[in-house]
LUMSE-320976 format. One record per residue (C-alpha): x, y, z. Coordinates in nm, 3 decimals, always signed. Layout:
<pts>
+---------+---------+---------+
|    east |   north |      up |
+---------+---------+---------+
|       X |       Y |       Z |
...
+---------+---------+---------+
</pts>
This chain:
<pts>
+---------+---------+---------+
|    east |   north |      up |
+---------+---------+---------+
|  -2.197 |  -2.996 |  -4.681 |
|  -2.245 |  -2.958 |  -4.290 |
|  -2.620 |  -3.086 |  -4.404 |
|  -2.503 |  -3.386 |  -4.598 |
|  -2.270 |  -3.515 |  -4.251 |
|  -2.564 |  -3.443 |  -4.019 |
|  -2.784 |  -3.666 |  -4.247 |
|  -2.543 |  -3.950 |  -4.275 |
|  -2.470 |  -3.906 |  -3.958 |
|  -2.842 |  -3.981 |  -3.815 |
|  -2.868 |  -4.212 |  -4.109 |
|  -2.606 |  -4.429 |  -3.900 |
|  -2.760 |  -4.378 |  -3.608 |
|  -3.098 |  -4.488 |  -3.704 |
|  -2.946 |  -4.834 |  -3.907 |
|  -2.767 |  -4.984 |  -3.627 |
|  -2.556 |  -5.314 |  -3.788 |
|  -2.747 |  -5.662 |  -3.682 |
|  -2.568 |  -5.903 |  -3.481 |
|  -2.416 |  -6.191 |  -3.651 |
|  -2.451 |  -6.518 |  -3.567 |
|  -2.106 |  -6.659 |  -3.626 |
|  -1.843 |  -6.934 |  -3.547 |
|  -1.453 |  -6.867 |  -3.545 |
|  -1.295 |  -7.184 |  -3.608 |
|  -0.896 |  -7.273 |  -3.566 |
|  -0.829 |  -7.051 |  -3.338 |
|  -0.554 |  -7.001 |  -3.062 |
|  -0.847 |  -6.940 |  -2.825 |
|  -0.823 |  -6.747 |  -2.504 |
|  -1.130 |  -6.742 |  -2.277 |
|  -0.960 |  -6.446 |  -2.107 |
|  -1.031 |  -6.597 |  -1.709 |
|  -0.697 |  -6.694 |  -1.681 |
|  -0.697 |  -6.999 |  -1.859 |
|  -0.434 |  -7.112 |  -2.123 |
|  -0.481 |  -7.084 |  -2.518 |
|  -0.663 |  -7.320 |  -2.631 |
|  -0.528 |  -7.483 |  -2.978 |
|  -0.762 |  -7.536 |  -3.231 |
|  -1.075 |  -7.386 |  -3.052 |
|  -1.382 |  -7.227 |  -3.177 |
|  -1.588 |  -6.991 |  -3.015 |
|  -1.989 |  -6.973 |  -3.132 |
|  -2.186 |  -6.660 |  -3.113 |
|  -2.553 |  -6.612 |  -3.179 |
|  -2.785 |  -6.345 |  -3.104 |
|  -2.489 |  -6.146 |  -2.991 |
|  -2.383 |  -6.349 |  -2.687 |
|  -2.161 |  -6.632 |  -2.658 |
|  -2.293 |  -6.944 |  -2.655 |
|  -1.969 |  -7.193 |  -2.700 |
|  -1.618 |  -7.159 |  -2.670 |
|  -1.338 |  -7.436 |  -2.652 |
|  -1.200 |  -7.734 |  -2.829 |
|  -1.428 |  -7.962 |  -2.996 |
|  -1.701 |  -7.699 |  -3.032 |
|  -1.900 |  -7.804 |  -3.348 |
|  -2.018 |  -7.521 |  -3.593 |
|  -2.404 |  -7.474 |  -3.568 |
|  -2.559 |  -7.534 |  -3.948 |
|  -2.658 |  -7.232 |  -4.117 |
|  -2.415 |  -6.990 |  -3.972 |
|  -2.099 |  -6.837 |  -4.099 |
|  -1.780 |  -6.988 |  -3.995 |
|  -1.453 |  -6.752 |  -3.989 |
|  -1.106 |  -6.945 |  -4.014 |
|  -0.887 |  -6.743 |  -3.742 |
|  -0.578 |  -6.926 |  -3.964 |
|  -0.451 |  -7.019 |  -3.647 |
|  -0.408 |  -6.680 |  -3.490 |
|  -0.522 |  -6.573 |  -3.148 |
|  -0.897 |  -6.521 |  -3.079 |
|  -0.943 |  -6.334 |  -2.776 |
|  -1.225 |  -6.149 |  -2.550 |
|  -1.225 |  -5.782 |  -2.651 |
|  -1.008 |  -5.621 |  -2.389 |
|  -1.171 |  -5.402 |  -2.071 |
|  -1.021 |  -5.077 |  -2.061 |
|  -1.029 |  -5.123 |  -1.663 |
|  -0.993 |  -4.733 |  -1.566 |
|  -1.065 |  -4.466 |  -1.854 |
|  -1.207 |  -4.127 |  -2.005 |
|  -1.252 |  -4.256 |  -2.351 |
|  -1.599 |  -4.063 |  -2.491 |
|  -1.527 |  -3.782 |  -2.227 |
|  -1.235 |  -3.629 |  -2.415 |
|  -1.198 |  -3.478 |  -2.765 |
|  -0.916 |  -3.291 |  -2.733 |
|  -0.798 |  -3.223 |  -2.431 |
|  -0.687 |  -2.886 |  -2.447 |
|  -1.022 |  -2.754 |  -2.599 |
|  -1.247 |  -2.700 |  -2.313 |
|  -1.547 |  -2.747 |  -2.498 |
|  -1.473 |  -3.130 |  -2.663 |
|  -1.325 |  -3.225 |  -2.241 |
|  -1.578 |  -3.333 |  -1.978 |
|  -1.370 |  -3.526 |  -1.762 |
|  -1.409 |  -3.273 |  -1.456 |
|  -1.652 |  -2.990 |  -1.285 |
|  -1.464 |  -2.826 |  -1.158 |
|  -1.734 |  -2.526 |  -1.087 |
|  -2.014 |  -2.715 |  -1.004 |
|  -2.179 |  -2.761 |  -0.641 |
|  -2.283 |  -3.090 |  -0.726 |
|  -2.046 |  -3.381 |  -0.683 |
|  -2.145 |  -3.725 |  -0.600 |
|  -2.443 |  -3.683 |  -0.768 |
|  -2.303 |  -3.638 |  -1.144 |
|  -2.373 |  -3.868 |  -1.355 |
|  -2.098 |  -3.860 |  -1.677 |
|  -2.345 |  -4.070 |  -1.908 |
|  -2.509 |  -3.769 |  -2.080 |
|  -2.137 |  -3.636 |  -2.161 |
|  -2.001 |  -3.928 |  -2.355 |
|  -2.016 |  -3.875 |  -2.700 |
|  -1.990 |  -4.251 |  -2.951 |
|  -1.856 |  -4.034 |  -3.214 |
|  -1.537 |  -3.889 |  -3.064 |
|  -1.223 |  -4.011 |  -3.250 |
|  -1.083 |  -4.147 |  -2.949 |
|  -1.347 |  -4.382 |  -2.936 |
|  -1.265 |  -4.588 |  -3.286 |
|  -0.898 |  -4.521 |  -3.234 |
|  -0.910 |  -4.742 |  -2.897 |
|  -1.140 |  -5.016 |  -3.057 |
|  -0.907 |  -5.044 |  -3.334 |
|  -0.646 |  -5.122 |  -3.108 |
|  -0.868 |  -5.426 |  -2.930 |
|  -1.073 |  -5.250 |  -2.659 |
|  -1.428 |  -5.349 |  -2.672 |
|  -1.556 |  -5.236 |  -2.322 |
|  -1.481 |  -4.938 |  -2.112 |
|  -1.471 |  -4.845 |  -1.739 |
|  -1.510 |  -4.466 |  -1.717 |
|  -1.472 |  -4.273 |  -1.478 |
|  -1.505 |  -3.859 |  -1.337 |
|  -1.221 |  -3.725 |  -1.293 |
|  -1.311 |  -3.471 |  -1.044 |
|  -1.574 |  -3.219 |  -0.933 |
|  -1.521 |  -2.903 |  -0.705 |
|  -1.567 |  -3.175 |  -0.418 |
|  -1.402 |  -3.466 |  -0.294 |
|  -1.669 |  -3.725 |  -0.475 |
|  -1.612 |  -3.747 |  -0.876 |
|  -1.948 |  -3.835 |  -0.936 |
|  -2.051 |  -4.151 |  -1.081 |
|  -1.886 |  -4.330 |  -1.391 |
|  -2.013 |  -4.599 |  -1.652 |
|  -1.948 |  -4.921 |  -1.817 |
|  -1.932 |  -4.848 |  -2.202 |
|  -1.899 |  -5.019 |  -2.530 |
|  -1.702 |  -4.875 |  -2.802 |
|  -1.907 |  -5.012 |  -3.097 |
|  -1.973 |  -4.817 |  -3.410 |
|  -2.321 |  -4.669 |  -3.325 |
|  -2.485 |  -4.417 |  -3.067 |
|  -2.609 |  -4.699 |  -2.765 |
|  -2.273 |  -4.635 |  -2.625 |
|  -2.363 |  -4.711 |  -2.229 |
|  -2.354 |  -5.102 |  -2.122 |
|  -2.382 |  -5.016 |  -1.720 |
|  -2.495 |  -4.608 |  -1.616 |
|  -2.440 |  -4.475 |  -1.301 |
|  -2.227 |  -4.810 |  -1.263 |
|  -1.941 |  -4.666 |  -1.004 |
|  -1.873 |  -4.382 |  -0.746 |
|  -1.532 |  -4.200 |  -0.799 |
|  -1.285 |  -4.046 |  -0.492 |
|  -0.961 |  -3.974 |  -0.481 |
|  -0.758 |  -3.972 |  -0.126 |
|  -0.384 |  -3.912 |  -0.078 |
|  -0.266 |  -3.600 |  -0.257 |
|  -0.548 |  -3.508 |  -0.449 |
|  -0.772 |  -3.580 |  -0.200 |
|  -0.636 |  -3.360 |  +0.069 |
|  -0.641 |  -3.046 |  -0.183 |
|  -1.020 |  -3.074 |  -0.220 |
|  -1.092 |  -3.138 |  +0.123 |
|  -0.899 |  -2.821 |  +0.277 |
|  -0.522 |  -2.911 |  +0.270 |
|  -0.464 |  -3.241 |  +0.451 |
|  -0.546 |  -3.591 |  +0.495 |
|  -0.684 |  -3.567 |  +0.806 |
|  -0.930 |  -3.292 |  +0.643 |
|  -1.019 |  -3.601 |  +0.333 |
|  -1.099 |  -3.904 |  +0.564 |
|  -1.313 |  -3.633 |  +0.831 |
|  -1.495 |  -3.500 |  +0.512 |
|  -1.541 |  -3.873 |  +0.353 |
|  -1.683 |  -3.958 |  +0.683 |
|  -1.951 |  -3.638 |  +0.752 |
|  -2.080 |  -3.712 |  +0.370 |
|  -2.157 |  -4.050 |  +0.406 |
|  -2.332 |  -4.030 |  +0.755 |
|  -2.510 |  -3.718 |  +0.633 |
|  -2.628 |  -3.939 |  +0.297 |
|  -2.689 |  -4.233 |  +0.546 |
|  -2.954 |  -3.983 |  +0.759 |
|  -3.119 |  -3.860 |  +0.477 |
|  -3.173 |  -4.246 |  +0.404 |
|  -3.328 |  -4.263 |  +0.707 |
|  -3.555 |  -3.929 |  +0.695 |
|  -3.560 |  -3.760 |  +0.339 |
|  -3.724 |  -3.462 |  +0.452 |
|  -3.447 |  -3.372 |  +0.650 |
|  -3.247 |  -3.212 |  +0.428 |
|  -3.512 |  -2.949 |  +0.329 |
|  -3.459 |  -2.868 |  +0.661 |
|  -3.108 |  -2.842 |  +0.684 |
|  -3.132 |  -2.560 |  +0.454 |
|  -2.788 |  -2.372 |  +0.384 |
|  -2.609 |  -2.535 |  +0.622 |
|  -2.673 |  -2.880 |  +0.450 |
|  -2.322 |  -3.128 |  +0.434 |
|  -2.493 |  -3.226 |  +0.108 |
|  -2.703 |  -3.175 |  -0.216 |
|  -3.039 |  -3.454 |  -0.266 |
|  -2.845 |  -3.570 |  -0.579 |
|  -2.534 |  -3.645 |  -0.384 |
|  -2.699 |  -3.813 |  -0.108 |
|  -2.870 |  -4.056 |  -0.321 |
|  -2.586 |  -4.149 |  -0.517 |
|  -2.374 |  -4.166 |  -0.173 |
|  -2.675 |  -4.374 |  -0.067 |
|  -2.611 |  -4.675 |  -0.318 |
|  -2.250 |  -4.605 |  -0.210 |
|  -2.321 |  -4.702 |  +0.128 |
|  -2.493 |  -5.043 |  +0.084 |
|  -2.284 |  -5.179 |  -0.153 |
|  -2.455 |  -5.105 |  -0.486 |
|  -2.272 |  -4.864 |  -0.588 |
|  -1.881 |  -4.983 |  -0.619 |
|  -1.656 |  -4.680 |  -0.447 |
|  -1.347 |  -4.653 |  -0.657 |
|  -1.085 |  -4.522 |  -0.462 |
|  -0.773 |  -4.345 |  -0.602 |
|  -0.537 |  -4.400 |  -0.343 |
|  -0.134 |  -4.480 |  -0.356 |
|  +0.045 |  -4.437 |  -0.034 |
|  +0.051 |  -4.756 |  +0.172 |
|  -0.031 |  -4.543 |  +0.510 |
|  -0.332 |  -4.412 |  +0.316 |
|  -0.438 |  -4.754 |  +0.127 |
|  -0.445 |  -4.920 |  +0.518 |
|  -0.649 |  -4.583 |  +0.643 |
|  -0.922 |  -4.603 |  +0.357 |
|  -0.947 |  -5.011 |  +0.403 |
|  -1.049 |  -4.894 |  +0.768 |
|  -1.351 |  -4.723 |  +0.648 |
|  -1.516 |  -5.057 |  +0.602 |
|  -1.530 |  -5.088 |  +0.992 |
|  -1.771 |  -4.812 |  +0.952 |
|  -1.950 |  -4.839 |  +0.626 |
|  -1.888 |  -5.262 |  +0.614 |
|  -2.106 |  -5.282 |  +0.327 |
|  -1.874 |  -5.055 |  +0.112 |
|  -1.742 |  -5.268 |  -0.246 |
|  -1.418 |  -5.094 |  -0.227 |
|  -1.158 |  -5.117 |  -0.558 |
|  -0.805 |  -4.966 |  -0.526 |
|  -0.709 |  -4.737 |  -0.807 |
|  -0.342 |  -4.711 |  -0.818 |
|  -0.244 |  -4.906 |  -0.506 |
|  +0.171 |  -4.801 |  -0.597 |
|  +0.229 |  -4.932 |  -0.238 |
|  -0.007 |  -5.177 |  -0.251 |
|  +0.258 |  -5.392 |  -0.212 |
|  +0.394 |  -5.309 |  +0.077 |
|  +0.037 |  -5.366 |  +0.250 |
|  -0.051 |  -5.688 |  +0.059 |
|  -0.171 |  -5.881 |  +0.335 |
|  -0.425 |  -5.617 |  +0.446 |
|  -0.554 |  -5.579 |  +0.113 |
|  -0.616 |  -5.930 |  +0.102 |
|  -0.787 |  -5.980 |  +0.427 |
|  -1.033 |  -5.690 |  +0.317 |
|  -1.098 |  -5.887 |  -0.016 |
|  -1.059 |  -5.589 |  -0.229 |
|  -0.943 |  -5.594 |  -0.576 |
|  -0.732 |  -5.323 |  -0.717 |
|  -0.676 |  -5.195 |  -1.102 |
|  -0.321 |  -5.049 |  -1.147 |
|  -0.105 |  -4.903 |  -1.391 |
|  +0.291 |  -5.075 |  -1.453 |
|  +0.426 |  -4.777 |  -1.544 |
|  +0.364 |  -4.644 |  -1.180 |
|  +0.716 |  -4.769 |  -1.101 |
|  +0.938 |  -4.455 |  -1.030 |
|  +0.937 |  -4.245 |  -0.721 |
|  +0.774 |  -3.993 |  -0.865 |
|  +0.561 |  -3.815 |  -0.561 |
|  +0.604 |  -3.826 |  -0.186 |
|  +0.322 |  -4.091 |  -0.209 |
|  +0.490 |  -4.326 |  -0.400 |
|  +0.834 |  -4.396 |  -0.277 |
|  +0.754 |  -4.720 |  -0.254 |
|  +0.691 |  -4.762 |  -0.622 |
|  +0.828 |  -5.094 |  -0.792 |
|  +0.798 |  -5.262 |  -1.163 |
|  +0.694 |  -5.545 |  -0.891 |
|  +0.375 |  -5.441 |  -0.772 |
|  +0.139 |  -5.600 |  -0.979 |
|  +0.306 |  -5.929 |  -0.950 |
|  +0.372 |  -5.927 |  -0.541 |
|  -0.012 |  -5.832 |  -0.539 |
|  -0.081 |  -6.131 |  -0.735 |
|  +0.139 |  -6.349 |  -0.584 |
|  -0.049 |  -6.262 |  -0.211 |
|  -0.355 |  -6.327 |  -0.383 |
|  -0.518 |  -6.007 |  -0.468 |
|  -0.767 |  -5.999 |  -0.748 |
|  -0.547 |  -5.771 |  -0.990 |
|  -0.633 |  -5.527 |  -1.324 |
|  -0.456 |  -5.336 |  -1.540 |
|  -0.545 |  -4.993 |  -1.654 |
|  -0.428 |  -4.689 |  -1.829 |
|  -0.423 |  -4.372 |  -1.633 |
|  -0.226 |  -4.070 |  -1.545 |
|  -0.110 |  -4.181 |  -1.920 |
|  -0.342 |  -4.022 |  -2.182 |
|  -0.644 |  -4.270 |  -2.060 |
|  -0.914 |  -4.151 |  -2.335 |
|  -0.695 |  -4.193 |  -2.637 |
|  -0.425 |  -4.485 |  -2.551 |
|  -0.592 |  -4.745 |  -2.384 |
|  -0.486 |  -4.952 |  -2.647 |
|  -0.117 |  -4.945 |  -2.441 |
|  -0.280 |  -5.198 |  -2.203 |
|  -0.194 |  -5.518 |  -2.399 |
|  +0.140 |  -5.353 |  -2.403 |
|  +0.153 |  -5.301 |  -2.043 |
|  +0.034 |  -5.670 |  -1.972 |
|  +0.320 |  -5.787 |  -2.209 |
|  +0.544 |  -5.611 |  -1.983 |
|  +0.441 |  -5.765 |  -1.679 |
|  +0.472 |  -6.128 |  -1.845 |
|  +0.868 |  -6.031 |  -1.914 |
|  +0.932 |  -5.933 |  -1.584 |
|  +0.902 |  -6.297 |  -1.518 |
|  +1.193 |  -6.347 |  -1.671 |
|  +1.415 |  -6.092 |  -1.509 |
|  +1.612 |  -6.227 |  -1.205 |
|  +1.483 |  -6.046 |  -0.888 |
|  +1.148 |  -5.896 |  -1.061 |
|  +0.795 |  -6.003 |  -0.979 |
|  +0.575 |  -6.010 |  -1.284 |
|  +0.281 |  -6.208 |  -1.429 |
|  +0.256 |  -6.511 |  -1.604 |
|  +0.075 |  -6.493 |  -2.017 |
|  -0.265 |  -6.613 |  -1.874 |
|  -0.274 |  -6.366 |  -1.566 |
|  -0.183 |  -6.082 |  -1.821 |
|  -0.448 |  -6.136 |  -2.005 |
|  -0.729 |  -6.207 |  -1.747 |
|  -0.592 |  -5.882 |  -1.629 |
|  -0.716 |  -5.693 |  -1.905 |
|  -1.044 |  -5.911 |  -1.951 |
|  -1.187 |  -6.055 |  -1.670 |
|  -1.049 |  -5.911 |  -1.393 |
|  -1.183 |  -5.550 |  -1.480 |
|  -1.522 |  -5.694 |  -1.550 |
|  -1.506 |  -5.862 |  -1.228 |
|  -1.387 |  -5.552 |  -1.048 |
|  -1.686 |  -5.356 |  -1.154 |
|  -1.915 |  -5.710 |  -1.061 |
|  -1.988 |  -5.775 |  -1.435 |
|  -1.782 |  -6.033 |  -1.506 |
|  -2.117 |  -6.263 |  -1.556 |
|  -2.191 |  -6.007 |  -1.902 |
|  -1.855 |  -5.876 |  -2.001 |
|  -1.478 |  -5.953 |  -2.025 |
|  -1.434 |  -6.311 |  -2.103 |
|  -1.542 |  -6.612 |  -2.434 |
|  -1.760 |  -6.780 |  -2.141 |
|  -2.109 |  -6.890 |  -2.289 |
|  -2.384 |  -6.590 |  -2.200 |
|  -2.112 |  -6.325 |  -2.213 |
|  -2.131 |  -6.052 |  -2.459 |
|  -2.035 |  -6.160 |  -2.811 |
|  -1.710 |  -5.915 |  -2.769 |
|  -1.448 |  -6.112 |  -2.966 |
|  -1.096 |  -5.995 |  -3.168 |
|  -0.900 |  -6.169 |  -3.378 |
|  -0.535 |  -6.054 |  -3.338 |
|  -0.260 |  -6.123 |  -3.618 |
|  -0.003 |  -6.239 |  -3.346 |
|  +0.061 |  -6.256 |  -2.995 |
|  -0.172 |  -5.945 |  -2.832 |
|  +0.059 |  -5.877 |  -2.543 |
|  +0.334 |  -5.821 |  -2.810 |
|  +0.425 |  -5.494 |  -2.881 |
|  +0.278 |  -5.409 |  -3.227 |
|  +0.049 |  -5.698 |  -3.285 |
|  -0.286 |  -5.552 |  -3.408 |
|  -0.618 |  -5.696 |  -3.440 |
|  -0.735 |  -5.825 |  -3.806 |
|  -1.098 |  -5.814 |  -3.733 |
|  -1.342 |  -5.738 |  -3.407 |
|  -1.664 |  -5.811 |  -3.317 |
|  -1.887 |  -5.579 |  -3.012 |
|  -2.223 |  -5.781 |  -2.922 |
|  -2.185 |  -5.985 |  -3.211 |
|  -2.131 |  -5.674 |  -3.451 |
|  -1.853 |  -5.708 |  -3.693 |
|  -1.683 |  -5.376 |  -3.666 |
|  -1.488 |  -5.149 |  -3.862 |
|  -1.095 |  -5.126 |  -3.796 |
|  -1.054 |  -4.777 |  -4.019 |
|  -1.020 |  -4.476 |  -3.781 |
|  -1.013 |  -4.093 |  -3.885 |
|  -0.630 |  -4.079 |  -3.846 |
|  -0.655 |  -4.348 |  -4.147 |
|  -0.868 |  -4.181 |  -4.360 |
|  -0.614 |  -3.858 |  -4.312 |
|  -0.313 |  -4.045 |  -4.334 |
|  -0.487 |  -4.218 |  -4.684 |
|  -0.611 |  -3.875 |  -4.810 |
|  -0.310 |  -3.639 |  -4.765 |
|  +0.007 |  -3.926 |  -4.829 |
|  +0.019 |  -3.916 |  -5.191 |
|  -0.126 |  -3.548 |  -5.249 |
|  -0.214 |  -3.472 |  -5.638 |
|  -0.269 |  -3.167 |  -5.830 |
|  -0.636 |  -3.108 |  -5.868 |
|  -0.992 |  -3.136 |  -5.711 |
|  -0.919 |  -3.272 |  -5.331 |
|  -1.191 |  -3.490 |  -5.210 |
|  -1.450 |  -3.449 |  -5.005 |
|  -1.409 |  -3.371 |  -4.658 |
|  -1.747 |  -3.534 |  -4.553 |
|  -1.740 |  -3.911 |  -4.731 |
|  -1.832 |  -4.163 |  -4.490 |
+---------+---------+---------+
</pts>
């Protein structure tokens, strides 16, 4: 039996589903940049990019044309901060490789040999609407993660879009703990790593001679190295206002540093600094309570002051089950457009929701030219919902990754279909697919 599923397993591996070329016509069409619907659009893929989207778009001949019925046609969503393909289960050691915590590597990991296409959590999250992924380390025995990736959650084994595609830290709280028990400790230890990776730029041999005593491994320094001149994006979990304005200082230093804010809870109180450093920050709604010394400033508002000041915003599932629920992000957008409607709360309007989980990730990660919106040359990542997707419990009727028509059926469905009507006799196979 264990045979059989290894065989159809590589079977699917080795027969990867062609792109379509295909045409969705009558759609409520959202380009996902922050645009409204557009009634009765079409969007026109072919060799598994987009090559039209709008009103008026005529239907190449010789291609197959999909009636959306009216319903809204969307980007596939960017899950703009997540585990998903690190995690199994995450109390089973052995299925979770979000962390090393026992290694003496940090910077230098790279979590694309970890992810695995054929975790569950990976088709439950598609078949809630999430095409693309930002993933990220969660944390190594040093301050640096290591170095996350850009993935697709399509139905075969090329699961990486981007490797190597982001550098992961974490100040404040979490931050001081690694770095020997305070925050002056982080930003001092922050600082020595990158000026050590920035002299080993300079003279690689260096470090050999260092010996012992060296700040850093090779594998760190040239990850911290890409870091440094602004190929790398640094990804900075940070919350506390006091620590947002310290780590926006270490551009005065390092000015070629692409910074994004991870959490920013008191981002708002700091809005105009944020701005002025052009840095765009990914977020989570549900950040709202005082739950931590660092976030007493926490507000349902944050994400639309931010907005409002003119800060590039994103919104992301974390510190919330972020390999298995990123699907909650349409619901979290949907909350932000009804805070718009409560007297005294700051929220965002339908078309900033969206672009929030579409564009604005893609841009945050500086890939919004391939991923995250219906704009012609982007990735042929398109869903067809059966109502409104920032409602809570719309669903999508049928997606497409690179121009792939993908299945919607998860393992939880083939349980829930096997075991709800139980019958006496033979039970079926455990290994169909």
């Amino acid at each position: 039996m264990m045979r059989a599923l290894l065989l159809s397993v590589a079977v699917a591996a080795a027969s990867p589903v062609a792109a379509q070329d295909i045409a969705i016509t009558n759609a409520k069409l959202v380009v996902g940049d922050g645009s409204a619907p557009i009634e009765g659009g079409t969007v026109v893929v072919r060799g598994g990019k987009v090559v039209a989207a709008g009103a008026g778009v005529a239907v190449p001949a010789g291609i197959e044309a999909v009636d959306a019925g009216g319903r809204y046609v969307t980007p596939g969503i960017v899950a703009a901060f997540s585990r998903v393909g690190l995690v199994e289960v995450d109390a089973v050691p052995g299925t979770n490789d979000r962390a090393a915590a026992r290694t003496r590597f940090s910077a230098g990991l790279d979590i694309a040999p970890a992810l695995n296409p054929m975790g569950s959590p990976v088709a439950v999250n598609r078949a809630a609407g999430v095409t693309r992924a930002i993933v990220a380390p969660s944390g190594s025995s040093n301050l640096f993660a290591g170095q996350g990736a850009v993935v697709d959650l399509g139905d075969d084994m090329a699961m990486v879009t981007r490797p190597r595609a982001l550098q992961f830290v974490a100040f404040g709280e979490d931050g001081s703990a690694k770095a020997g028990g305070s925050r002056a400790a982080t930003f001092l230890l922050f600082r020595e790593q990158l000026l050590a990776a920035r002299s080993y730029a300079r003279n690689p041999a260096a470090l050999a001679e260092w010996g012992n005593d060296a700040m850093i491994q090779r594998a760190d320094a040239d990850a911290l190295v890409r870091v440094i001149d602004g190929t790398t994006p640094l990804f900075v979990r940070v919350d506390r206002a006091a620590d947002i304005l310290n780590v926006l200082g270490l551009k005065s230093d390092f000015p070629a540093l692409k910074l994004v804010l991870v959490g920013a809870t008191e981002g708002w109180l700091v809005a105009p600094q944020i701005v002025a450093a052009k840095v765009p920050v990914i977020l989570s709604p549900l950040s709202d309570l005082p739950d931590s010394f660092e976030r007493l400033g926490a507000t349902q508002s944050n994400a639309g002051r931010l907005k409002a000041a003119g800060i590039d915003v994103s919104v992301g599932v974390f510190d919330d089950d972020d390999a298995h629920k990123m699907g909650y992000t349409t619901q979290y957008a949907g909350n932000l457009v009804a805070l718009t409607r409560q007297p005294g709360a700051s929220g965002l309007s339908w078309d900033q929701a969206f672009a929030a989980i579409s564009s604005a990730p893609a841009r945050a990660i500086g890939m919004d030219g391939a991923i995250g919106s219906l704009k012609p040359g982007r990735v042929g990542d398109v869903v067809i919902w059966d109502r409104d997707p920032l409602e809570l419990g719309s669903r999508p009727t049928a997606i497409w990754i690179d121009g792939k028509r993908q299945s919607l059926t998860t393992r939880q469905d083939r349980l829930r279909d096997r075991y709800a009507t139980p019958q006496e006799g033979a039970l079926p196979k455990a290994y169909d697919r």
